[in-house]
C-alpha positions, 0 to 999 in steps of 0.5 A: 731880192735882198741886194739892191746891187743885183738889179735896179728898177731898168736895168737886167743884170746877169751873174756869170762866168766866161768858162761857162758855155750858158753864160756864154750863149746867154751873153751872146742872146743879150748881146745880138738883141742889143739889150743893154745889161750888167755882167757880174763876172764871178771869178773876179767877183767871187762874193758875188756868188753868194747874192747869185744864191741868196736870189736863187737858192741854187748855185746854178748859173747863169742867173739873169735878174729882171726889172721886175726883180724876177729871175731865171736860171740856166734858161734856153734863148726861148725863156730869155727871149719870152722873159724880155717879150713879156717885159716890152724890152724887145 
């Protein structure tokens, strides 16, 4: 990961926009399991755009970015929920 303005080492950090259905479901996920994360919102933040791809080379969303510095794109609730498992962070 080239921005430290993505993640840090505790913290999930999700690029997204409200008019898209996955983030919105990915943010709901998040949410419901009470894990604490930053929400980059690309339409107020549209340079923000360009670390979602720099991180991804995809401009897909939404990206979540672990502490591990790993990511994932358009993931299902299963990828996320595994992610998290996997993380000790449910």
């Amino acid at each position: 990961m080239t921005s430290s303005a993505a993640s840090s080492a505790s913290t999930i950090t999700m690029f997204g926009a409200d008019w898209c259905r996955d983030c919105v479901r990915t943010k709901t996920q998040l949410d419901g399991l009470g894990i604490h994360y930053t929400y980059i919102d690309l339409v107020t933040d549209p340079a923000a755009a360009d670390v979602a791809r720099e991180i991804t080379g995809r401009t897909n969303i939404p990206v979540v970015v672990y502490p591990d510095a790993s990511h994932q794109v358009e993931p299902s609730n299963a990828d996320v929920e595994a992610k998290l498992r996997e993380l000790s962070l449910i």
